[in-house]
Steps between C-alpha positions, in 0.01 A plus 500: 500500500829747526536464196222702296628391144470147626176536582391662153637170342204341659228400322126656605441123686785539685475836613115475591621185716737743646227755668278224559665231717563732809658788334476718798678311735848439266505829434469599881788297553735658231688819582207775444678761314601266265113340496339864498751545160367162315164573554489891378704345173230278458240720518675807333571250236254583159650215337377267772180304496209709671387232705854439650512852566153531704671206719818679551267802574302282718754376707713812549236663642412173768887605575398857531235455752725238668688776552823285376543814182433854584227724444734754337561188234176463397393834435863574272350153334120629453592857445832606411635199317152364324465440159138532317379159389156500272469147708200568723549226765864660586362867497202430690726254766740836521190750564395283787819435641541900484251547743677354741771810540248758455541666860880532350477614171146615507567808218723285258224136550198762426657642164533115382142419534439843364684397160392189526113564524556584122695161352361372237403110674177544698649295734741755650284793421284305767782427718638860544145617514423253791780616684466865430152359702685376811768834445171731548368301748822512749494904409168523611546372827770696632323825413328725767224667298255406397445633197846374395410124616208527284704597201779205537218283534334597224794447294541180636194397380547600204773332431394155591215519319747602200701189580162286537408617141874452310401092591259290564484293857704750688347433792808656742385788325132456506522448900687869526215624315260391753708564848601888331113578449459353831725724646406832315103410604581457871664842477204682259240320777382298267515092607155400318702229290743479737395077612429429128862642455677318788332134393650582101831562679463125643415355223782671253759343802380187446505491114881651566583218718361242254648609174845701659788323339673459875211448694499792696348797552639819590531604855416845436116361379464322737561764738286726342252248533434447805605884583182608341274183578565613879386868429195387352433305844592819678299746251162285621542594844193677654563503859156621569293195381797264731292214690811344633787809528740285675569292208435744225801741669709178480413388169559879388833485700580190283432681161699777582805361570470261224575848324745564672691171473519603128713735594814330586506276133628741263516880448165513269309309708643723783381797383176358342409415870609849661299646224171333566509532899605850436279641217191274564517268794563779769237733361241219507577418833469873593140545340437098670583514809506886649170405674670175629724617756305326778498171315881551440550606862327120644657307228818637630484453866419133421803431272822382620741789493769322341286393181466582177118621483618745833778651281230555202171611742766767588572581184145505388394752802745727378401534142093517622629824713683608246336821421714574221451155363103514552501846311689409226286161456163679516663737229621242264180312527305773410714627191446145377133494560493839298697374202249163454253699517647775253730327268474802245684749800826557481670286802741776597205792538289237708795434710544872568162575524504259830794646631341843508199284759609606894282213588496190289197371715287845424163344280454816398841568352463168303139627363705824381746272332243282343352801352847636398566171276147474401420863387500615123824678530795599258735355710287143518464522107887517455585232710229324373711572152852413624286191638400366144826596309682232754224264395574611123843390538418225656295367235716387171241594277484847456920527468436501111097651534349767329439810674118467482531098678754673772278760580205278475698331789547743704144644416341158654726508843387866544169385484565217782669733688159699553571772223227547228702507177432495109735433248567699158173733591443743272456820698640891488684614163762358263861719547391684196162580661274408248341128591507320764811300614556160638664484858667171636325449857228758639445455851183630644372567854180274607277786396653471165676839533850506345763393708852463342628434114744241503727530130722176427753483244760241356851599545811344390701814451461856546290606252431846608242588263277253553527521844443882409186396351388285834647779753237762285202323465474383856444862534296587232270209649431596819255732444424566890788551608556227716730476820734203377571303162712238400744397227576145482821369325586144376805542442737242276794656511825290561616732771211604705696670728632780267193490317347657807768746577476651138071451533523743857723723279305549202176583747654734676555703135230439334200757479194419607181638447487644861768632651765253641576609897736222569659114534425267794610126567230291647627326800392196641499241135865364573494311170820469208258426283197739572587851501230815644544823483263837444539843326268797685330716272316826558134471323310804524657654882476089614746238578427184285731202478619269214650177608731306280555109556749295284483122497767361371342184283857429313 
């Protein structure tokens, strides 16, 4: 085996025999410098037969986590010192393997799957998209907003299902899908498939164990698992309708620390844990049990001190006096309560609309809200806008549509958002002034009175004087003199983002029909690919506004 020319004088027989009749233990024996060196010439080898490579792969990496080569090795090997193969069971054996080392090299491992998310085998696009999956999925839960977990997990998500779709029976992949969703549902409040969900899991574990090709599944699912399958035991808790609290406190004892066992098996798992009790565990225990404290109080005193379900009642009496904790539950659960029952509102404004409450509990301050969110507003009808663009972009359909079918779209979600709409209606005067002209979406108050004019437009450069022509006739139009309007762009440009800086330019020049006062951004759409913004213009001594959304559809 010192000799590597020797051993490429073999034939293929003799060299599978080789890696299969106890490989790993001869080449433990042998001086491991000079065994780390036959290996890597193996495998670096393009001349070499692929299989005999994946085995030399194989076992330097049982040395690797034997500990017997060094980390430092490996990632030279898989990084530094690799050479692209079009072989797909090598490349995808060198992703996974990869993974492995990402804590070390977490920057130089992502930019891999990154380049390899585009190869041209479906069976690596799948396997950098899977672990761009699991890459998103550690990010996620190491970060302390909210907002921010949202978005890795999101991303996670999508990139699972990406990897589910590149090839068939990915069902590593397809198990992700389900435990992600989970996760961003228990956050968003929303658990009404959450059982369904968690028996799918089990199943997809057991089709993994039956069809893996080494019998095993990974540790990381498994954890997951029975992380989750233990906070859907805890999320049924309702203290109130106890019969026998003794046991229920113990069983719920038993559930929590079954999270928290997680903890101590690997880093994801870790933080997947830490994340639950933290974001949705302690909260639910706040709203659960801050009318408990008596119950808590007996179970204690009848506990032995040096037990487990003492160290937890202890626990759970501080979170249920939490005031802090209790506050910032009640909150959360009524943001979420607001955005099922508006889905059209614009998460962000309901979430500061909330904050602006002094007391969360105050029925009358909820009855104001309701009426806020439910009211024929401007502000509703704009994120009731922003609302169906996401759903536009969403929907693969109307990338290549006509303008008429995209605004027929957006016309129809209007209308299930509450606001009376009609599409193409022929009403006020043509730009010329002599007949009457056709606008894109005229939305009208219940009484039928005029609302808003809505003007859409496809965009794929700056065509300034067509967009002229749009800009005017809104104008012309509106007849009444209405507070706000709307110009709607589907835009295909290849580079949205200086589309829109050149778009805010040119509106900011052009003349209008009214006097143009000035430029605002709209806050509160955090969106790359959504873009709002309004120009003030003086109409006869009054204010009225023009807002201006791009979608990018490229």
């Amino acid at each position: 085996m010192n000799d590597k020319n020797e051993f490429q004088t073999w034939s293929i027989m003799d060299k599978f025999k080789f890696f299969d009749n106890n490989c790993i233990d001869g080449l433990i024996k042998q001086e491991i410098k000079t065994t780390q060196k036959f290996l890597i010439e193996i495998i670096l080898n393009s001349n070499e037969n692929l299989n005999i490579r994946k085995k030399s792969l194989e076992n330097f990496m049982i040395l690797v986590k034997l500990q017997k080569i060094k980390k430092r090795v490996a990632l030279n090997l898989l990084l530094d010192d690799w050479i692209d193969t079009d072989d797909v069971f090598l490349e995808t054996l060198r992703l996974k393997n990869l993974f492995l080392f990402y804590e070390d090299e977490s920057e130089e491992i992502e930019e891999v799957y990154y380049n390899l998310v585009k190869h041209k085998e479906y069976e690596v696009k799948s396997e950098s998209a899977y672990h761009l999956g699991l890459v998103y999925l550690f990010k996620a839960n190491v970060m302390v907003d909210k907002v921010e977990y949202l978005t890795c997990l999101t991303r996670s998500l999508e990139y699972f299902k990406n990897s589910s779709d590149y090839i068939e029976n990915r069902v590593d992949s397809d198990f992700f899908i389900i435990t992600v969703t989970n996760l961003i549902n228990i956050i968003k409040g929303k658990e009404i498939d959450f059982e369904q969900n968690i028996r799918t899991t089990a199943q997809l574990l057991w089709q993994q164990h039956l069809f893996t090709l080494d019998e095993t599944v990974s540790p990381l699912q498994v954890g997951l698992y029975r992380t989750l399958c233990a906070f859907g035991k805890i999320k049924l808790i309702r203290p109130k309708d106890w019969l026998d609290y003794r046991k229920e406190f113990n069983d719920l004892c038993y559930y929590f620390y079954e999270i928290k066992n997680q903890e101590i098996k690997n880093n994801i798992t870790k933080n997947i844990s830490e994340n639950l009790i933290r974001r949705s565990i302690e909260p639910l225990f706040a709203l659960n049990f801050n009318a408990e404290i008596c119950k808590i109080n007996k179970r204690i005193n009848e506990v032995e001190k040096e037990s487990k379900e003492y160290d937890f009642l202890l626990y759970l009496r501080g979170i249920a006096t939490d005031s802090k904790i209790n506050e910032n539950a009640s909150t959360d659960l009524i943001v979420n309560k607001f955005i099922d029952t508006f889905p059209n509102i614009e998460k962000k404004r309901i979430e500061n609309e909330v904050k602006k409450i002094n007391e969360v509990h105050d029925t009358q301050s909820m009855m104001h809200l309701f009426e806020v969110f439910s009211e024929y507003s401007y502000e509703n009808l704009l994120d009731s806008m922003i609302s169906s663009c996401i759903n536009m972009q969403g929907n693969q359909i109307y990338r290549n549509a006509t303008e008429n079918e995209r605004n027929t779209f957006i016309g129809s979600l209007l209308e299930m958002a509450g606001f009376n709409n009609k599409d193409q209606t022929l009403w006020g005067k043509s730009r010329a002034g002599k007949t009457s002209g056709e606008i894109d979406l005229f939305v009208k108050k219940k009484n039928s009175e005029p609302f808003s004019i809505i003007e859409a437009l496809n965009l794929d450069s700056l065509n300034k004087s067509y967009l002229e022509l749009h800009l005017d006739k809104i104008f012309t139009y509106d007849t009444t003199g209405l507070k706000c309007n709307f110009i709607l762009v589907y835009s295909t440009s290849k580079k949205f983002s200086d589309f829109w800086k050149r778009y805010v330019e040119f509106i900011q020049k052009h003349n209008y029909p009214y006097s143009f006062l000035r430029y605002e951004e709209v806050d509160g759409y955090d969106y790359t690919d959504i873009r709002v913004c309004k120009t003030i213009h003086q109409r006869k001594g009054k204010e009225v506004y023009l807002f201006h959304i791009l979608v990018d559809l490229y």
